[in-house]
C-alpha positions as CSV (number, residue, x, y, z in Angstrom):
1,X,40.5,18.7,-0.1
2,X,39.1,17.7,2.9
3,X,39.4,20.1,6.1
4,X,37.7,18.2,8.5
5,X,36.6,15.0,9.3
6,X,36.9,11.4,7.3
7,X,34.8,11.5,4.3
8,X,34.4,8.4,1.5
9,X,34.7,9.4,-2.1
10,X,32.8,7.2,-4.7
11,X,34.8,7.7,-8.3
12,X,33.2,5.1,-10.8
13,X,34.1,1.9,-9.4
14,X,37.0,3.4,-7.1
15,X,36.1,4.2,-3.5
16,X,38.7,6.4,-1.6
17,X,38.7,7.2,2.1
18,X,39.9,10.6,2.7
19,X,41.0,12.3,5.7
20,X,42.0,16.0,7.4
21,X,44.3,17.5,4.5
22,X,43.9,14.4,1.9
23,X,43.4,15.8,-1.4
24,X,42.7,14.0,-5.0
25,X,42.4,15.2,-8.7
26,X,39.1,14.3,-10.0
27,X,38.8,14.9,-14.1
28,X,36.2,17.4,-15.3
29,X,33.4,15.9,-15.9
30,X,33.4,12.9,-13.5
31,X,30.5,12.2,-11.7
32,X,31.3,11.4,-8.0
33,X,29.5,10.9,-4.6
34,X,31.2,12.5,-1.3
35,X,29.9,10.9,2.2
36,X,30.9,11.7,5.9
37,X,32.3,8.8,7.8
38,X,32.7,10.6,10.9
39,X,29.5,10.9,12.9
40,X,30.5,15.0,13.6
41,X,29.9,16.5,10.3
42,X,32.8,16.7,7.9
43,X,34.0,19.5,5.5
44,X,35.5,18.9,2.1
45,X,36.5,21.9,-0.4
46,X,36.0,21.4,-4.0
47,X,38.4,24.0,-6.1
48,X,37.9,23.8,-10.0
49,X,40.9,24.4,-11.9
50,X,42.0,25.7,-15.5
51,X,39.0,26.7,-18.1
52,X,35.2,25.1,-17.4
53,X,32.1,26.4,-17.0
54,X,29.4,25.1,-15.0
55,X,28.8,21.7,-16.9
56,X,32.1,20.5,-15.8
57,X,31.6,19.6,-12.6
58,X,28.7,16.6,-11.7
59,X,28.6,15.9,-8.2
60,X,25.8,13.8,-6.6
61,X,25.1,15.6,-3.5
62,X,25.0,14.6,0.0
63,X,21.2,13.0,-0.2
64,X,21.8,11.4,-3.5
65,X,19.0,13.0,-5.1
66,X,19.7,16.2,-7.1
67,X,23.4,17.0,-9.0
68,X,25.3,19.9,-7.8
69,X,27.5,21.4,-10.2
70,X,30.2,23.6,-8.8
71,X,32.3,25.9,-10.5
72,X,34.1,27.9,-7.6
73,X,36.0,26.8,-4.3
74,X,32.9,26.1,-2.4
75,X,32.8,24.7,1.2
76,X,29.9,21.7,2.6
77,X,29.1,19.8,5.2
78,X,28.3,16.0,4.1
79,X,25.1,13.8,4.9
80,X,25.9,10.0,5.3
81,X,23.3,8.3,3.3
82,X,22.9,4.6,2.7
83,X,23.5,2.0,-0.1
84,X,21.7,2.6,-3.8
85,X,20.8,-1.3,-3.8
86,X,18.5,-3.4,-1.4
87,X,17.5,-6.7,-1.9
88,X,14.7,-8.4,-0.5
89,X,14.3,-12.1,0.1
90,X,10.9,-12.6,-1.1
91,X,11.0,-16.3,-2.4
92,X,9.6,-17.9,0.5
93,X,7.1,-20.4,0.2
94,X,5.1,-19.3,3.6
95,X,4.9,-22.8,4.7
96,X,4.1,-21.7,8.4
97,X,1.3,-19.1,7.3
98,X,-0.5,-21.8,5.0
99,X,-3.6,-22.3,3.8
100,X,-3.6,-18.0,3.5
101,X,0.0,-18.6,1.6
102,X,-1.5,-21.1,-1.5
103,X,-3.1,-18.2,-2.6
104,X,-1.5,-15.2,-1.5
105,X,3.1,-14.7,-1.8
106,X,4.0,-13.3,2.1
107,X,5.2,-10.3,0.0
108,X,1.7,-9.4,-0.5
109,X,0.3,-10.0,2.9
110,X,-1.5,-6.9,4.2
111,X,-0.3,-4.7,7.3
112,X,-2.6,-1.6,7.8
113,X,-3.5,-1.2,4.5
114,X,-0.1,-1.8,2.7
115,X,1.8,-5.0,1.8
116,X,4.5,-6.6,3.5
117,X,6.9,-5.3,1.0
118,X,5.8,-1.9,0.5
119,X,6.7,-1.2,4.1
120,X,10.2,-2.3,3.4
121,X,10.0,-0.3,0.6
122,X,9.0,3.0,2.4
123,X,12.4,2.3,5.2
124,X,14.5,1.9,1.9
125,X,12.8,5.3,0.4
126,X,13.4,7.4,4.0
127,X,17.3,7.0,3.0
128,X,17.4,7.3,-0.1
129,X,18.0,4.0,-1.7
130,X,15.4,3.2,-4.6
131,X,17.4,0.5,-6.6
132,X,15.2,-2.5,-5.3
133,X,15.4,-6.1,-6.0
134,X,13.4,-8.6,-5.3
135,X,14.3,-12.4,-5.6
136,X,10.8,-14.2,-6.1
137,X,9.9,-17.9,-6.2
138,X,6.9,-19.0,-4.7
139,X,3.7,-17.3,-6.9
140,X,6.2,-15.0,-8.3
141,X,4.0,-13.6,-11.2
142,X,1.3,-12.0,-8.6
143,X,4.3,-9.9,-6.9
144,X,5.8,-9.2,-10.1
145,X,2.5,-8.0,-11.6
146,X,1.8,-6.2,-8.1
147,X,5.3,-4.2,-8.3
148,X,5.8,-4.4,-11.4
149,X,8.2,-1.8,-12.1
150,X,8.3,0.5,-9.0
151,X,7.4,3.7,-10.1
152,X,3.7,3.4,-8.6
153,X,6.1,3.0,-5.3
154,X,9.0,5.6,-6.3
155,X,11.2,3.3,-6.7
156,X,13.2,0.8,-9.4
157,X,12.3,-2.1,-9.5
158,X,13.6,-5.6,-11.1
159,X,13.3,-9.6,-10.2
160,X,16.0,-12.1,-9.5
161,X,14.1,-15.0,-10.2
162,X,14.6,-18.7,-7.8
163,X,13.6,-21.9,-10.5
164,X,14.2,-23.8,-7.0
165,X,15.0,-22.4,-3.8
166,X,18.1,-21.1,-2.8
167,X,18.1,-20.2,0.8
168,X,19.0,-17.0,1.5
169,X,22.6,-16.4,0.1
170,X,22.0,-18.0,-3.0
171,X,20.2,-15.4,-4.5
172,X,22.6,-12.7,-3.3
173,X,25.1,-14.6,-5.1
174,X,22.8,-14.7,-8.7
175,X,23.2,-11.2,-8.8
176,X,26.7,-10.8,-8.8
177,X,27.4,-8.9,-11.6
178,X,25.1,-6.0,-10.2
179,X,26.6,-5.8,-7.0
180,X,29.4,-3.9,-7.6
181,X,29.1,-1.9,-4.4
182,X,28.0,-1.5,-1.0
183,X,24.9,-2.8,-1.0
184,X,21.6,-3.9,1.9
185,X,19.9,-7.4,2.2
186,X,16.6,-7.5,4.0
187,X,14.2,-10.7,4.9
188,X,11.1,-10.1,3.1
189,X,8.5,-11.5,6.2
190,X,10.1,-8.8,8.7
191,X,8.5,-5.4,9.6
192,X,11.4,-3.2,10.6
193,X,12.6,0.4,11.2
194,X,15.9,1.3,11.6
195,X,18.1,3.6,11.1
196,X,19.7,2.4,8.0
197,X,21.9,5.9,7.7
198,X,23.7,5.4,11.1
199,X,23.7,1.7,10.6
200,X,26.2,2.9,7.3
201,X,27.7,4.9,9.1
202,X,28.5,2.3,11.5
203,X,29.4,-0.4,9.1
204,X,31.9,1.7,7.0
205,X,33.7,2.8,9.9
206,X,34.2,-0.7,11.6
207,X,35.8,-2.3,8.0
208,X,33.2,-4.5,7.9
209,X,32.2,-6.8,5.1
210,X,29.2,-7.6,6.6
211,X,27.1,-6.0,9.3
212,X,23.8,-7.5,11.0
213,X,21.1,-5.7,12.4
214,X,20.6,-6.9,15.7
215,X,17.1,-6.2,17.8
216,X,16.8,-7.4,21.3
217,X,13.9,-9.8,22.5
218,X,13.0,-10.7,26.0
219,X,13.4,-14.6,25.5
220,X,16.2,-15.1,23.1
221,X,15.8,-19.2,22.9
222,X,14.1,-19.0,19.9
223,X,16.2,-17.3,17.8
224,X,20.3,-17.5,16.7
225,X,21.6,-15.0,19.5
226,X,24.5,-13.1,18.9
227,X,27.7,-13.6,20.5
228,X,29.8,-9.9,20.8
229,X,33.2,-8.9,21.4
230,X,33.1,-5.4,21.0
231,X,30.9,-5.2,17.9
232,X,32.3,-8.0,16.0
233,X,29.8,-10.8,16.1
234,X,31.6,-13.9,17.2
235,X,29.1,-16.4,16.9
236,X,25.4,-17.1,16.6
237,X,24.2,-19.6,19.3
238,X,20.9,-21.3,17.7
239,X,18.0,-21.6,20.3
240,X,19.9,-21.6,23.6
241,X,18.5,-22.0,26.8
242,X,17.2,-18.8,27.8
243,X,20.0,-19.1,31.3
244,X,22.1,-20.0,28.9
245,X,21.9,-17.4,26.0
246,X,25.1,-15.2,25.6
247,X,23.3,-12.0,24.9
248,X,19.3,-11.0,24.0
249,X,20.4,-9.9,20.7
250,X,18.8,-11.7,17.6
251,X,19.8,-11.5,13.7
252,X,17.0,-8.8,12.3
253,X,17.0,-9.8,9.3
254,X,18.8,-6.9,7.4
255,X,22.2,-6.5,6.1
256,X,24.8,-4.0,5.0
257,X,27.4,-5.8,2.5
258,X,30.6,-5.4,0.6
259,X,30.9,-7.1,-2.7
260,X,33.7,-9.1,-1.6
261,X,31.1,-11.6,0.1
262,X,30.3,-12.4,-2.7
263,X,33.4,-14.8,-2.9
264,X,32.3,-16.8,0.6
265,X,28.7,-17.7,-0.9
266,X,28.9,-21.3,-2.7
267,X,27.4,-22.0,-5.7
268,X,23.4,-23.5,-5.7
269,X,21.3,-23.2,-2.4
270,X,23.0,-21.6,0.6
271,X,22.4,-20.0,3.8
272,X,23.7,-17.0,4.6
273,X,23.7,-17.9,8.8
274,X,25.3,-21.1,8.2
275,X,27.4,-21.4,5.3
276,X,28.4,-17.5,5.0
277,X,27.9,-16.1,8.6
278,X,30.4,-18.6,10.5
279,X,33.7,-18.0,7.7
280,X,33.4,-14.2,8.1
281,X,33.2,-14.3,12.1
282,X,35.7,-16.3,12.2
283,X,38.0,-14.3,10.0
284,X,36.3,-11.2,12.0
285,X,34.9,-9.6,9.1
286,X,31.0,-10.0,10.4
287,X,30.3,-6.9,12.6
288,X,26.6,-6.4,14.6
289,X,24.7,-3.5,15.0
290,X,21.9,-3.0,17.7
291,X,19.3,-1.3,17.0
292,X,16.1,-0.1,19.7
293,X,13.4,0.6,16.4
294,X,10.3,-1.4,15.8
295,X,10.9,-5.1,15.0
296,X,8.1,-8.1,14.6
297,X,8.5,-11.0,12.6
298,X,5.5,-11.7,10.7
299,X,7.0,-15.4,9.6
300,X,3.7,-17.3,11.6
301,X,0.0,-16.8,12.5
302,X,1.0,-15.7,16.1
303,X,3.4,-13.3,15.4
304,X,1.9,-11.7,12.4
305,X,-1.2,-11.0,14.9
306,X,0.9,-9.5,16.9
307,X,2.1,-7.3,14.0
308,X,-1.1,-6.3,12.8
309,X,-1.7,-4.8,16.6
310,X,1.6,-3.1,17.3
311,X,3.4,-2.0,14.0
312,X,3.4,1.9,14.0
313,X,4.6,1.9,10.7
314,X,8.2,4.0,9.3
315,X,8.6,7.3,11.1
């Protein structure tokens, strides 16, 4: 029962929003996941009933790390955490970074000591989401034998793999059958840090089926700027004059999704800002989220200079 605050419960495939005095049955020996959807802390009470012992209960707990059997009417305060998938869109052929990217995938290109990916890695790790996947075209057998698993990195690790490039929706849609619930997308040539937890938080409270990280730049007219009502993202104007730009507020490159987006990517090569964005603002299921953290694009010579001098790393 829960006594205070919203909370989501994850059962299997079933995921129930629960309020003040909401109650539910879960059978013994169900393995569940309780997270706060109310940025106070919220309070749930589990109460086992009839003959178990301490084996019948499973409940992830609040940081999705260790189970937490309970046995006894027991009272806790909930932790939002953040999806148990990310994807990262590493199949890029580097075209603007070339003659370095003949040789070397931009997954692999160093920042202080560490690859481009392994720094998206470490934000993923901070919140707790180690189910990676990276979709790989361009020299996809050196990041594949660079990763290769993810346990050297603490995480799990597989390949969605592009024969020919699909943009970047088209490899979200590939993995269909594995996204079977919330889930994050992330550009692969971005250096970010943000708070992925509140940014959950955010995106499960607005409905959303898709939110969009949104980081602010000084001269938006070279970028798709965002267009707000509220939160919901409206439009994205593409390269505006900087007089003329609705907002500073640029797509960051990383995404919080529901399944049920799966259904507006087409089949083949697609681009999620122009054949998936538009449909869900327009229907008013595309939500932003602005973020103040550390941003750089590391997509051309320029900019990834600039990265190599500013990037503080993940706090």
């Amino acid at each position: 029962m829960v006594t205070e605050g919203k909370i989501l419960l994850e059962l299997g495939h079933k995921r129930l929003i629960l309020r003040k005095n909401d109650t539910v049955m879960i059978p013994m020996r169900a393995v569940h996941r309780v997270q706060g959807l109310t940025r106070k802390p919220a309070r749930f009470i589990e109460l086992a009933i009839g003959d178990c012992d301490e084996n019948d209960i499973v409940r992830l707990d609040d940081d999705f790390g260790r189970g937490v059997p309970r046995t006894s009417q027991s009272t806790s305060r909930t932790r939002f955490a953040a999806p148990n998938i990310a994807i990262i869109l590493a199949g890029g052929s580097g075209t603007r970074m070339r003659p370095i990217t003949y040789e070397i995938p931009k997954a692999l290109m160093p920042i202080h000591g560490k690859t481009l990916t392994e720094h998206l890695i470490n934000l993923f790790k901070k919140y707790g989401t180690r189910e990676l996947i990276l979709s790989v075209g361009h020299l996809k057998e050196k990041i594949k034998s660079y990763f290769g698993d993810g346990s050297k990195f603490g995480v799990d690790m597989t390949y969605t793999e592009e024969s020919e490039p699909l943009g970047t929706a088209g490899p979200i849609r590939q993995m269909k059958d594995r996204l079977t619930e919330t889930f994050i997308v992330s550009n692969g040539d971005e250096l970010k840090d943000i708070d992925i937890q509140d940014m959950y938080l955010h995106h499960k409270e607005s409905g959303a089926l898709v939110t969009v990280a949104l980081t602010t730049v000084q001269d938006p007219s070279h970028y798709g700027v965002a267009r707000l009502e509220g939160d919901r993202i409206k439009e994205f104007v593409e390269k505006p004059r900087k007089e003329d730009a609705p907002s500073n507020l640029i797509n960051a490159g990383l995404y919080i999704m529901e399944p049920e987006v799966l259904a507006y990517i087409p089949k083949g090569a697609s681009m999620l800002e122009r054949d998936v964005f538009p449909r869900l603002a327009k229907e008013g299921k595309l939500f932003g989220y602005p973020f103040s953290g550390q941003w750089y694009d590391t997509g051309s010579f320029e900019r990834y200079e600039r990265a190599l001098k500013e990037w503080k790393g993940i706090k």
